[in-house]
Structures are given as C-alpha cells and as structure tokens.
N, C-alpha and C positions, 0 to 999 in steps of 0.2 A: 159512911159516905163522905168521900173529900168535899170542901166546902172552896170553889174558886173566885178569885175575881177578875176578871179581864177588865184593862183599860185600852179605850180607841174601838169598843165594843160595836160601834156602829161602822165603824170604816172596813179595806179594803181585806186583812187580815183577821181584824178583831170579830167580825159580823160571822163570817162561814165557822171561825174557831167557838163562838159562844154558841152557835147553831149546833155543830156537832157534839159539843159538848150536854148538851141542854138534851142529847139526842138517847143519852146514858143514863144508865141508871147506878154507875160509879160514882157520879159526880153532881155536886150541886154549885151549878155555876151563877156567878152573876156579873153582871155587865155594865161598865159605866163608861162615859163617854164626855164632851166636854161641855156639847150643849143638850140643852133635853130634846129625846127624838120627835120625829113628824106624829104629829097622830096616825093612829093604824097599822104602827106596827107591831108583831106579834112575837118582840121581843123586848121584853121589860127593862129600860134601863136607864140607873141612875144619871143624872146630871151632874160632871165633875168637877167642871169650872177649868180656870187657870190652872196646868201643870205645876207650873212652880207655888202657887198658893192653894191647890185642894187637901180640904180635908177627908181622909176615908175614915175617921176614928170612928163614927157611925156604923159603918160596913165590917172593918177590920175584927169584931171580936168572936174566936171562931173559925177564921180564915185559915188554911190549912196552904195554899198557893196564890200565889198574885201574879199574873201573866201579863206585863207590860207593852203592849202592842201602840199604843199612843206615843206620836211622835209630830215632829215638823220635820213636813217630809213633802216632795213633788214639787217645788217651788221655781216653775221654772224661769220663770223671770220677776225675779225677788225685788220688791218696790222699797225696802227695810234699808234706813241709814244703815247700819251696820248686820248686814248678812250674816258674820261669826257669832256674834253677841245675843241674839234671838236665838239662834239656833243652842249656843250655852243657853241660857236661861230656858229655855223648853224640853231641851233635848239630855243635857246635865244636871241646872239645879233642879228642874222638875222631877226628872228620874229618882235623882236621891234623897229628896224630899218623900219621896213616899216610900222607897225605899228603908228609909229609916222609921217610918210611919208602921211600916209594914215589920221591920225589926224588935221597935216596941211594942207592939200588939204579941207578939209571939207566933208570925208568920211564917213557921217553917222551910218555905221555897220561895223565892222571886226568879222565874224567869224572865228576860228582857230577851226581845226582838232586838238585834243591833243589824249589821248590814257591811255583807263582806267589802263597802269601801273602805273598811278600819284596816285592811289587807294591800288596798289599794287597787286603782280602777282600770290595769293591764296589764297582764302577766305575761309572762315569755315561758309559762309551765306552772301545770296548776297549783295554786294557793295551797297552802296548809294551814294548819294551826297553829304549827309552832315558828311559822314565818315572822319576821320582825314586822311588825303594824306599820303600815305606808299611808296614810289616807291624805287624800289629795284633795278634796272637797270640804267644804266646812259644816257640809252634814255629816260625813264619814267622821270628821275631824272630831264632831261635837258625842259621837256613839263614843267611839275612841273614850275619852275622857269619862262616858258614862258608866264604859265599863272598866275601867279604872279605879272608878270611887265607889262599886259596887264588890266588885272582890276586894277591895280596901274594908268597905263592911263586913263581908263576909268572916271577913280573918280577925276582924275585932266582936261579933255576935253570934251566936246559932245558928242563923239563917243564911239557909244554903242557895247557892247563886248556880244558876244557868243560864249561860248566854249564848244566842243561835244567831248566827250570821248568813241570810239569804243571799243570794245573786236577785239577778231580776224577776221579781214572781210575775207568775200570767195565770190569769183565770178571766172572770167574766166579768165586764165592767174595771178592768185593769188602768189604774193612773199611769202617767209615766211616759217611758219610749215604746212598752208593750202597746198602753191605748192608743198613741200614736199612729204605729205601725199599723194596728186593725183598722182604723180609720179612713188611712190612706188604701187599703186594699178594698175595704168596704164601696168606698168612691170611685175604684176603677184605676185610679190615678198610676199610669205609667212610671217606673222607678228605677233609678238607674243603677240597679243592687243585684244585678242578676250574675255578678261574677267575681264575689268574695267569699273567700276562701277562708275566712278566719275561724274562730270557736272560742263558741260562748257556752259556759253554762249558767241554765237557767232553775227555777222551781216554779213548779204548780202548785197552784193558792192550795189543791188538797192534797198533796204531798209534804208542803212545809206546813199543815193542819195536824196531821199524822203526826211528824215528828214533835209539833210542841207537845201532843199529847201523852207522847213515850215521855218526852221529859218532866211530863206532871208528878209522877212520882219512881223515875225508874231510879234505883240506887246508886248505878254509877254515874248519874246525870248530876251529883249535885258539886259544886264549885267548876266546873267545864266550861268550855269552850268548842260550840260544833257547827260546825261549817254543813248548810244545807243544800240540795241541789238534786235533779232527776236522776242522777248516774248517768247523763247522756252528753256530750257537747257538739252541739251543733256548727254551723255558721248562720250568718246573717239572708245568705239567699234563702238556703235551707229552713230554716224559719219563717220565712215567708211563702213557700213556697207550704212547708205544715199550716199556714193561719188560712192560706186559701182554701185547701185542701177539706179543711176542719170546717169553712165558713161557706163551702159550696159554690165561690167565686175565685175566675184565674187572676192571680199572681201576675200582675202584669211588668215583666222584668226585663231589664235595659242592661246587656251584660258589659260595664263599663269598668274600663281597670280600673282596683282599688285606689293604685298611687295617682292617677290621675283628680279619683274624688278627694283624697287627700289634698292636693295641689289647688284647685277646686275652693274648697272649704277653710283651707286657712285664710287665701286670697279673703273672703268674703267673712273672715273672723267667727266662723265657725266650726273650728279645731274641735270643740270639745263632743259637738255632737256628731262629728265623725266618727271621733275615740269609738264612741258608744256604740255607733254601726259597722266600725270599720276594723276595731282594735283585737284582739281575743284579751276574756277573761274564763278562766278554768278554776274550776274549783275540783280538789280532791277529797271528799267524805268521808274515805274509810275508815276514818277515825270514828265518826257518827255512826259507820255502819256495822261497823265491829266493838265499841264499847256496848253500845245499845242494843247490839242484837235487831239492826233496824236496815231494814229496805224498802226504796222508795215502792208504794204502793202502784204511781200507775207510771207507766212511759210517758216523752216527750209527745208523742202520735196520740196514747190515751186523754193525756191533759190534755191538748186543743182542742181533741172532741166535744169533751165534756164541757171545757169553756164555755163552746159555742151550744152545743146545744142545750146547757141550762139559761144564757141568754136570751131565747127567740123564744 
C-alpha cells in the first residue's frame, strides 16, 4: 500500500483528492494543511504551518508520494506591499522547501499542482506542453519558477517530479471567476455575456482528481509535464448557459458585442477581468491522454451536474 501525503488537504483541490483517495484500498493517504481544521470534520489532518518554514520530517518517513496541492492562490484584490515577493515565498521557496524535505526522506514522487498561467493567460490555438512558458501573472510567474527548481531537483536526486497544469477548475464551492459566475446566476442577475463567442477550456474538480491519481504512481508520469482539462472548449455564454442548466435557474443573458465589453471594461480599468470572460484559452491534452493512457472521466455537461448537485 502506497503511503501519500497531500498538502492544502482542506482546500478546493486538496479536500475531494484526499477524499477519494482515503476512498481505496491502494493507498494510504494523509492530509495536511496550514492551519488546524474546524472541529467535526471527518477528515484527519495535520497542521502545517508556514509553507516556507513547515516541517514534515515527522510525517515523511515512509512516504512513497507527496502531492503538493497548497498554494497562494485566489487573491483578488491583494492588500500585500509586494504582490510578487509573497507569492515567491509561498508559491517557490515554500514548494522547494519541502520539496527537498521530501527528497531527503527518500520520497520517491512529488507531484505539484502548478497552473496553465506558466503557458500564459490567452491563446490564439491551444496550449501545448512544449510551448515556451508565457506567464503574465505573478501567480503564474511564481508556479513558473516552482517548477523550475523542482525538475532542477529532480535532475540532481531520485525523486521523480510530476507537474499538472489545470485551466480553470469548477466543481462545488469553486473560488475564483468560476464562484463568481455561479453567484451572479444564482442571484438572477442579468449579464451582458450572452454573445461571446470565444473558448475556454476548463476542468472538473473530478476530472483533474482522476488525473492526479493516474499520476500517483503511473510510470510514464514521472519527470513530466501535463496539461489538464475536459477534452471540451466551450465559450463564456455557453458556460453559463451549462451553470443554469446544472443549477435549475435561467441564465439571464444580454447578448452584447464582445468588442464593445471590451471597450466598456478598459475605459473602467478593468481589462484583465474581461481577458478572463472575454479572451479564449485552449488547452491541448493529448499528450496527458496518450502518454497516460488517460480520459477525462466525465463531460463538461457531467461536471456541472455533479457540481451542483453535490452542493444542495
């Protein structure tokens, strides 16, 4: 029995991953997170502290994979003198801090959660893997650098490196532009998105669960790099138009040219969260789906279901 550890074990990823995990009888996972959880819940997990200063030497001996889900991440209006420099210290020295943590123990695998802004955040034709890294964001910027000094490690210790790059995940209780979005539908709130045309691909919280899972211990998984996603690309109407759909309430939609909201949203210095609703980002998989022998388990239609109906 493989002996795992998830970090970020309570959050949006780390929580359904250590769930399904916990749910086998391959695996003996355990879960740790930064501060210690609520009472009551009914999943056991350690207290990690500060990224950049935890120690797991406690936990690590043994450890057969370490699944890096813990990040600074969602921050949307960042109050931090220096936005890059937090995001380095949580997002990079924290990472390789344990990382090396996880090296010295004799930690066979480290997967890391990174995030296809290290690709960058609009493409004109889907992403690959072997694209030159573009990241525009100083979260994307800070993965970037994480996975740098992690296949840096890799190439100087034993221990084998896997890095998965999502798009925007949705499932239930989703951070982000995802949460956003449901909220605003939730509240009825007329939208003036009912006539873009662009495409986005996205992942379902249990579609990128699956795939960390193939990557626990599949063979060709180890020193890689895989770009995650449903195999579907949507647009931005179309997605909302799925979230109503899935949530049993109409999509109340204002079919407004895009370049108009464009137009719109710079005036009002709000470019970047247009980008997000208005831009296309495509991811390409088949790399993911053909080394691994891996297909997304459910459809974009499936995941919104599920979403919702494990929320109510």
């Amino acid at each position: 029995m493989a002996k795992i550890i998830i970090t970020g074990a309570s959050g949006f990823i780390g929580s359904p991953l250590l769930s399904k995990l916990k749910q086998t009888s391959e695996f003996q996972a355990v879960g740790v997170c930064r501060r210690s959880p609520q009472s009551g819940s009914d999943l056991r997990l350690h207290a990690l502290g500060d990224l950049q200063y935890a120690d797991l030497s406690a936990l690590l001996p043994g450890v057969d994979v370490l699944i890096h889900a813990a990040a600074r991440a969602h921050i949307m209006k960042d109050e931090v003198a220096d936005p890059m420099a937090e995001y380095r210290r949580v997002n990079v020295e924290g990472t390789l801090s344990l990382a090396r943590q996880a090296a010295a123990a004799g930690v066979k695998r480290f997967v890391f959660i990174s995030s296809i802004g290290v690709n960058g955040n609009i493409s004109t034709r889907p992403f690959r893997v072997d694209d030159q890294p573009n990241p525009a964001e100083p979260y994307a910027q800070s993965k970037w650098e994480a996975e740098q000094g992690l296949m840096k490690l890799a190439a100087e210790t034993s221990m084998e490196v896997v890095i998965i790059r999502p798009p925007l995940v949705y499932g239930p209780d989703a951070p982000g532009n995802f949460g956003s979005l449901v909220r605003w539908i939730e509240k009825g709130v007329p939208l003036p998105l009912g006539a873009i045309h662009n495409k986005r691909s996205l992942v379902g919280i249990d579609n990128l669960v699956d795939l960390i899972v193939h990557c626990i211990d599949h063979p060709a998984a180890a020193n890689q790099v895989f770009l995650a996603g449903d195999g579907e690309d949507i647009s931005t109407t179309e997605l909302l138009r799925g979230v109503g759909r899935a949530m049993g309430k109409p999509a109340r939609l204002i079919p407004v040219p895009a370049g108009l909201l464009q137009f719109g949203a710079t005036l009002l210095g709000r470019k970047a969260m247009a980008q997000r609703l208005l831009g296309s980002l495509q991811v390409d998989i088949s790399k993911t789906c053909e080394l691994l022998d891996w297909k997304p388990p459910y459809t974009v239609e499936e995941g919104l279901r599920r979403c919702f109906e494990r929320s109510n």
